[in-house]
DORO-657516 format. One record per residue (C-alpha): residue number from 1; x, y, z; residue in one letter. Coordinates in steps of 0.1 Angstrom, whole numbers, padded with zeros to 4 digits. Example, Ala and Ser with C-alpha at 12.3 -4.5 7.8 and 13.67 -1.06 7.14 Angstrom:
BEGIN
seq->1	east->0123	north->-0045	up->0078	type->A
seq->2	east->0137	north->-0011	up->0071	type->S
//
This chain:
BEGIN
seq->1	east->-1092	north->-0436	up->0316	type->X
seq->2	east->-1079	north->-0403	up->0306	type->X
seq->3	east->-1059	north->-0386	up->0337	type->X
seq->4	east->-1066	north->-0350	up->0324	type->X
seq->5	east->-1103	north->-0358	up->0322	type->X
seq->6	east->-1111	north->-0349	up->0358	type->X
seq->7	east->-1094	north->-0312	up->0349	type->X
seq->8	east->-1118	north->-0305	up->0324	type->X
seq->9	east->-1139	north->-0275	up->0333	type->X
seq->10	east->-1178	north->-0278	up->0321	type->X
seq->11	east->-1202	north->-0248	up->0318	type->X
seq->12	east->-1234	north->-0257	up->0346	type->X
seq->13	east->-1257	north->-0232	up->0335	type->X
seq->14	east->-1256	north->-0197	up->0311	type->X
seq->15	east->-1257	north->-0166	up->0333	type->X
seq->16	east->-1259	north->-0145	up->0302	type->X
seq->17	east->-1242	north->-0133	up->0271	type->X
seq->18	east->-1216	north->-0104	up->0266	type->X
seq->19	east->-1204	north->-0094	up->0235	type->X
seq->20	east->-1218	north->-0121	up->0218	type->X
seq->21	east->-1202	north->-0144	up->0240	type->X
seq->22	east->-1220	north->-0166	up->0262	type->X
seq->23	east->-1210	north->-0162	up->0306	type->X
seq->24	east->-1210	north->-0192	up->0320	type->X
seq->25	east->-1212	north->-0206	up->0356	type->X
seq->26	east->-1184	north->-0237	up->0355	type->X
seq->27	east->-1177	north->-0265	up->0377	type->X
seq->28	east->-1147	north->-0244	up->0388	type->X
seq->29	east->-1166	north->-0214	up->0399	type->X
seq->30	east->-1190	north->-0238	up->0420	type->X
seq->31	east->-1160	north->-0257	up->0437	type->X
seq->32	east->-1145	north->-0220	up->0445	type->X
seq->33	east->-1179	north->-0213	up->0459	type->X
seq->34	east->-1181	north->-0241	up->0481	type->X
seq->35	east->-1148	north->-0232	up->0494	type->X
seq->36	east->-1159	north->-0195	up->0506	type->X
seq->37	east->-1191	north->-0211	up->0519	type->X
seq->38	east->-1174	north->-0239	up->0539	type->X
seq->39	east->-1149	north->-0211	up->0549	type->X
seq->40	east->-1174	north->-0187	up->0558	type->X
seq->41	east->-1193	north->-0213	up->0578	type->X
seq->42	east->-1165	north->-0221	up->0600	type->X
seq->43	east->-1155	north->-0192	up->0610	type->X
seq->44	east->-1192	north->-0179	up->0615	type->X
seq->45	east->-1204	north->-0202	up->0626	type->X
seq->46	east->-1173	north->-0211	up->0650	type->X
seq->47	east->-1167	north->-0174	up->0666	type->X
seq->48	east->-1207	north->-0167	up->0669	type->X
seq->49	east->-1210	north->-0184	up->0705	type->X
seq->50	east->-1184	north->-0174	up->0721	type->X
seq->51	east->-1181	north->-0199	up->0750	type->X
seq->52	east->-1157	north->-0199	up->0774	type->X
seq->53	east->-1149	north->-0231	up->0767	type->X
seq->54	east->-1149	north->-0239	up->0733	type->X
seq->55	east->-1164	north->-0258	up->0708	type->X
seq->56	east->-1147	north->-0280	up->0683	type->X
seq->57	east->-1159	north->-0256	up->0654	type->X
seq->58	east->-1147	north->-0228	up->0676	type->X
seq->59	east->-1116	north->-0248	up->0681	type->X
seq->60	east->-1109	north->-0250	up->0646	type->X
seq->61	east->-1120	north->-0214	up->0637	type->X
seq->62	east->-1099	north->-0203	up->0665	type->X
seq->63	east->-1069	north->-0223	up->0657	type->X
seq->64	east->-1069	north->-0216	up->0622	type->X
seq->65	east->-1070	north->-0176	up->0632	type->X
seq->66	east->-1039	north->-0177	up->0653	type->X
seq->67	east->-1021	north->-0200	up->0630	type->X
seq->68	east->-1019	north->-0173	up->0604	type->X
seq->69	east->-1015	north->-0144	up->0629	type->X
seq->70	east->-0984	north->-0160	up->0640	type->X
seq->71	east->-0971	north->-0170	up->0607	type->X
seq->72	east->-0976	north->-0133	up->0595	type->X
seq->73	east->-0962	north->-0117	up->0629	type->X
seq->74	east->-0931	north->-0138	up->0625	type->X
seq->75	east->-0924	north->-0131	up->0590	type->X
seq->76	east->-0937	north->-0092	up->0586	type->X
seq->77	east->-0941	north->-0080	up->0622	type->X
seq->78	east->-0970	north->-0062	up->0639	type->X
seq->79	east->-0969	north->-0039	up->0609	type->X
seq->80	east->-0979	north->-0068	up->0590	type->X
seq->81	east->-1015	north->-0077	up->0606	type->X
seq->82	east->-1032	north->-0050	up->0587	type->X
seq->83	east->-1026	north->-0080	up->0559	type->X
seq->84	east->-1039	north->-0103	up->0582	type->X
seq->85	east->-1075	north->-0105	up->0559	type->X
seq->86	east->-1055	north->-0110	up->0529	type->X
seq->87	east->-1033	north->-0138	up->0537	type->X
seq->88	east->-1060	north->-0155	up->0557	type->X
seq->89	east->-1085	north->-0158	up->0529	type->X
seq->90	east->-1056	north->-0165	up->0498	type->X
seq->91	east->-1051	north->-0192	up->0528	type->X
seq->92	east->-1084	north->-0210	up->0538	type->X
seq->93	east->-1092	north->-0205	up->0499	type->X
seq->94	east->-1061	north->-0228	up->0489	type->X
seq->95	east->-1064	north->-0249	up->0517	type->X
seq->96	east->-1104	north->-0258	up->0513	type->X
seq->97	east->-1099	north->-0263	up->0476	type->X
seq->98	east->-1075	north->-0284	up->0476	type->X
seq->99	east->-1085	north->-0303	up->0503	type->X
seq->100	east->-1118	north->-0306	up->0482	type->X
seq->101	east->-1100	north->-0318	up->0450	type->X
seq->102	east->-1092	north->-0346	up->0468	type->X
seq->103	east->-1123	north->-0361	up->0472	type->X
seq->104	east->-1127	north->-0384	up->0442	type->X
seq->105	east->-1153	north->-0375	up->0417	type->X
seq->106	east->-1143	north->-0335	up->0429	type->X
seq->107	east->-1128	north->-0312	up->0409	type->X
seq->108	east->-1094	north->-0293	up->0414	type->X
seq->109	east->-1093	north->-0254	up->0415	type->X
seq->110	east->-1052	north->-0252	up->0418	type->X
seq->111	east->-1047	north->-0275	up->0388	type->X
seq->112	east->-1058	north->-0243	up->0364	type->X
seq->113	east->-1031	north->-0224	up->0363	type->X
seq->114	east->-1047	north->-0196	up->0355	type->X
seq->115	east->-1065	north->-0193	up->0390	type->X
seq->116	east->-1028	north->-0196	up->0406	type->X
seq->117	east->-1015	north->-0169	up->0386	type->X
seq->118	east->-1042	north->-0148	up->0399	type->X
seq->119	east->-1039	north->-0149	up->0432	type->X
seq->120	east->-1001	north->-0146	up->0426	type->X
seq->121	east->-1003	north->-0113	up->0406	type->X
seq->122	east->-1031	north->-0102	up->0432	type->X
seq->123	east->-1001	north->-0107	up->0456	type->X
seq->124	east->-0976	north->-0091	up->0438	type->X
seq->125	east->-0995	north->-0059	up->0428	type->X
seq->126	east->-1005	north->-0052	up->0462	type->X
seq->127	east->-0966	north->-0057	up->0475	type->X
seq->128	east->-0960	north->-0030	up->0446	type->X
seq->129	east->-0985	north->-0010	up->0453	type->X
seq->130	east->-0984	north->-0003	up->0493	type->X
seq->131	east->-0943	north->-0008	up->0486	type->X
seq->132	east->-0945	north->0028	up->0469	type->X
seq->133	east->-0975	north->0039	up->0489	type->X
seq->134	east->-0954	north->0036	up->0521	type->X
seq->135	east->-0919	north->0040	up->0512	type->X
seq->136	east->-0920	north->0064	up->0480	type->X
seq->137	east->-0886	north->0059	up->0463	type->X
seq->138	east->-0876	north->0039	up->0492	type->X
seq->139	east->-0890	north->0011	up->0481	type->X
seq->140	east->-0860	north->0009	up->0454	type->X
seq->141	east->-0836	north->0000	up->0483	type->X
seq->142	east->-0854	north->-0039	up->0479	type->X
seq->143	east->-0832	north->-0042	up->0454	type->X
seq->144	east->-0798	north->-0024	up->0468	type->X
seq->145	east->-0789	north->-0049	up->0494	type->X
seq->146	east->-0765	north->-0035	up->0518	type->X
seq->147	east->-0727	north->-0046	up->0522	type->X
seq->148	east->-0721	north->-0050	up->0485	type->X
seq->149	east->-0695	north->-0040	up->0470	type->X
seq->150	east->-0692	north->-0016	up->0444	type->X
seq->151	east->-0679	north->-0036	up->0417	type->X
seq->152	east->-0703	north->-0062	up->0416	type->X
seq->153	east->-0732	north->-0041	up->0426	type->X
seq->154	east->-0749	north->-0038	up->0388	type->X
seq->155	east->-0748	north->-0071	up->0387	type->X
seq->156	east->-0766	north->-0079	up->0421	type->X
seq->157	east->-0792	north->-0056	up->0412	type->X
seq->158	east->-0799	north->-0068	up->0380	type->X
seq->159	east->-0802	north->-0105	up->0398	type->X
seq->160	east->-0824	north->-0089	up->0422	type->X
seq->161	east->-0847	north->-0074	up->0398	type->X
seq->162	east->-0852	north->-0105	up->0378	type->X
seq->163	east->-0860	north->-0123	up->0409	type->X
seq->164	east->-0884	north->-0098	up->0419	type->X
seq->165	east->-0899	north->-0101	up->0383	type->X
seq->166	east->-0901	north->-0137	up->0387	type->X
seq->167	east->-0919	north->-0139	up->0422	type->X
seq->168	east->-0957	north->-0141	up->0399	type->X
seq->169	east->-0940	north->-0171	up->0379	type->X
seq->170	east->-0927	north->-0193	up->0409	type->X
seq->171	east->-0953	north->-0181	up->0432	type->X
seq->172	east->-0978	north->-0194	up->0406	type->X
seq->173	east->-0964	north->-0226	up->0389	type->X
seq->174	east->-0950	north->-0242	up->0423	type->X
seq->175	east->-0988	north->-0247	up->0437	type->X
seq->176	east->-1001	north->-0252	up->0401	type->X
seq->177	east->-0977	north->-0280	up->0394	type->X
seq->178	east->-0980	north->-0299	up->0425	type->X
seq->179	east->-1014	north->-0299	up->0427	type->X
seq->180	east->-1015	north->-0310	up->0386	type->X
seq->181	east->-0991	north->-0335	up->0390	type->X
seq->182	east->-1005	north->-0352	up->0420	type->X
seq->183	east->-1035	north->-0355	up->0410	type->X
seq->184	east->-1023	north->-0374	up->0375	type->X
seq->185	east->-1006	north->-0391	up->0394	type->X
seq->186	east->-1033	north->-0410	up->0418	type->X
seq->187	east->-1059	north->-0407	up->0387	type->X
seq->188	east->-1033	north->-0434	up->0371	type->X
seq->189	east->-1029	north->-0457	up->0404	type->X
seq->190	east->-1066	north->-0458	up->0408	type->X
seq->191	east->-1071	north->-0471	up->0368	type->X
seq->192	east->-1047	north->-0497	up->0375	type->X
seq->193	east->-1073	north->-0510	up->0400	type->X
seq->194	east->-1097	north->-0508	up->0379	type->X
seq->195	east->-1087	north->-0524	up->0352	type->X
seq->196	east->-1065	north->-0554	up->0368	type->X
seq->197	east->-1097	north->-0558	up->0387	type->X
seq->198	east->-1114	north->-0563	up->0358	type->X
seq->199	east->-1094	north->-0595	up->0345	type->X
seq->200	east->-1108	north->-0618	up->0373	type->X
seq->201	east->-1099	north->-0635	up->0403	type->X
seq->202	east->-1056	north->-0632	up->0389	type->X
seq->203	east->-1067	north->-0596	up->0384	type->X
seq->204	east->-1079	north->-0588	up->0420	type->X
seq->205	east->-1047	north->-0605	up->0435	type->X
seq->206	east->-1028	north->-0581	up->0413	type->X
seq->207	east->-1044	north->-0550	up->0418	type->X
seq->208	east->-1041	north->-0552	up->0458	type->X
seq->209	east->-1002	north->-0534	up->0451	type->X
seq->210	east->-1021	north->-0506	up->0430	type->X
seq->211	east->-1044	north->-0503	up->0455	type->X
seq->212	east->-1023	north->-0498	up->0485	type->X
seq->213	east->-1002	north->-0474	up->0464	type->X
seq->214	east->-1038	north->-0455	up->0454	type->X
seq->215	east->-1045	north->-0450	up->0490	type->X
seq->216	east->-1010	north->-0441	up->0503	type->X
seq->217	east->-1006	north->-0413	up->0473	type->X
seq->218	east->-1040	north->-0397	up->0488	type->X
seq->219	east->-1031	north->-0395	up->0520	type->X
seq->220	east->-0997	north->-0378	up->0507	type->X
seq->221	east->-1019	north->-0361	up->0483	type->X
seq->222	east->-1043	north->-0344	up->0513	type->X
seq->223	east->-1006	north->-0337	up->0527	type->X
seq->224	east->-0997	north->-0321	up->0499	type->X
seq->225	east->-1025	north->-0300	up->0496	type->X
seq->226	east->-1020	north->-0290	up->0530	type->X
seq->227	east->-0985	north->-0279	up->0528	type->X
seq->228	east->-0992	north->-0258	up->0490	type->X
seq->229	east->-1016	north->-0240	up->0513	type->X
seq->230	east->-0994	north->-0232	up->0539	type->X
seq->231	east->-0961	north->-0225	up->0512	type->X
seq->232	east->-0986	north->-0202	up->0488	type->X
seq->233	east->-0993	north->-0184	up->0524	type->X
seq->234	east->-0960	north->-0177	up->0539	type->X
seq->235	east->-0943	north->-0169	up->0506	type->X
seq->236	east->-0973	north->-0143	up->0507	type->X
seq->237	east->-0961	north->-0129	up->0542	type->X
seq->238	east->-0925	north->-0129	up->0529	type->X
seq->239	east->-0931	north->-0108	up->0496	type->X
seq->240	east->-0956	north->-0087	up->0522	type->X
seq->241	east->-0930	north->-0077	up->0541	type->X
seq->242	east->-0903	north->-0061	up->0517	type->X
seq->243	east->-0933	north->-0040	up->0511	type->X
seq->244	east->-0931	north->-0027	up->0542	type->X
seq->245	east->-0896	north->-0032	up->0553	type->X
seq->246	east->-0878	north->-0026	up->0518	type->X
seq->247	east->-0838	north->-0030	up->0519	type->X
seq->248	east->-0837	north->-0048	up->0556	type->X
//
């Protein structure tokens, strides 16, 4: 079985046509669908009670809120929760679709890397612009660090530029990759099941290793998924914050 089969994105049904070119809802757009709906439930559904004594979905809805409120307020300050909408929803969106893309049969949202970039540039435009929108000319000093010498100050700067250049690229590829590569990786455990299992009784006995490894890489793989969420999210609050402290 091909392992970059399950990464193939397939047109559902026509919306219309523009420019002679057919618009297409894809299995992509549904699983990113899915992932606002679930989102949506939760935290809807979760917060609409109330109780004073909680509910597990308010629990979770609840928890989830104050996970990212005190990762942003520890990264960007108080300053920083007007940012709280943004970072929340590039995080439950991660976080549900990969979490989905591990259900077998699913499909993976992250492993396009075009999706990735996206929310990466939508990142890095919006440090650009409130950067300037706040700080004017100000914002410049991100890439003055203070205490450097003279002498090797072109040089830092230039670095520093570069790396800010570079923040879409790694920002992008880092959750792109993982989630790619993971996913190739278990597709290949779980054929070797499938296809020592299909040599008989010497065949079962044999894929029992395969299958051990098939179901410890998904458990690192939901892990995984997990922890892109959380790394694409407080890189996020990071990059947020030299927008609004530039130079400290």
């Amino acid at each position: 079985m091909d392992p970059i089969h399950q990464f193939e994105i397939k047109n559902l049904f026509t919306i219309g046509t523009f420019g002679g070119h057919e618009i297409a809802f894809t299995n992509s757009a549904a699983y990113m669908f899915v992932a606002v709906i679930l989102t949506a439930a939760l935290m809807l559904g979760g917060t609409a009670a109330r109780r004073l004594v909680p509910s597990r979905v308010q629990s979770l809805a609840e928890l989830s809120y104050e996970f990212i409120a005190d990762m942003l307020r520890s990264t960007a300050g108080e300053h920083g929760m007007k940012f709280f909408p943004l970072v929340f929803t590039i995080f439950m969106f991660v976080f549900v679709t990969n979490m989905l893309g591990v259900i077998p049969y699913t499909f993976t949202v992250a492993s396009h890397i075009i999706i990735t970039v996206a929310l990466a540039l939508l990142v890095f435009l919006t440090v650009i612009v409130y950067g300037f929108y706040k700080n004017g000319l100000k914002f410049f000093k991100l890439f003055v660090p203070s205490g450097i010498p003279m002498a090797i100050l072109p040089l830092v700067v230039g670095i520093e530029i570069i790396s800010f250049l570079s923040r879409p690229v790694s920002h992008s590829v880092r959750l792109f990759a993982n989630m790619l590569a993971g996913h190739i990786t278990l597709k290949v455990f779980a054929s070797f099941v499938t296809m020592l299992g299909a040599l008989g009784i010497a065949g079962v006995v044999g894929a029992a290793l395969p299958l051990a490894l098939t179901v410890a890489i998904t458990a690192l793989e939901m892990l995984v998924a997990a922890l892109q969420a959380y790394v694409f999210a407080i890189l996020t609050c990071i990059y947020l914050n030299d927008a609004i402290h530039p130079g400290h």
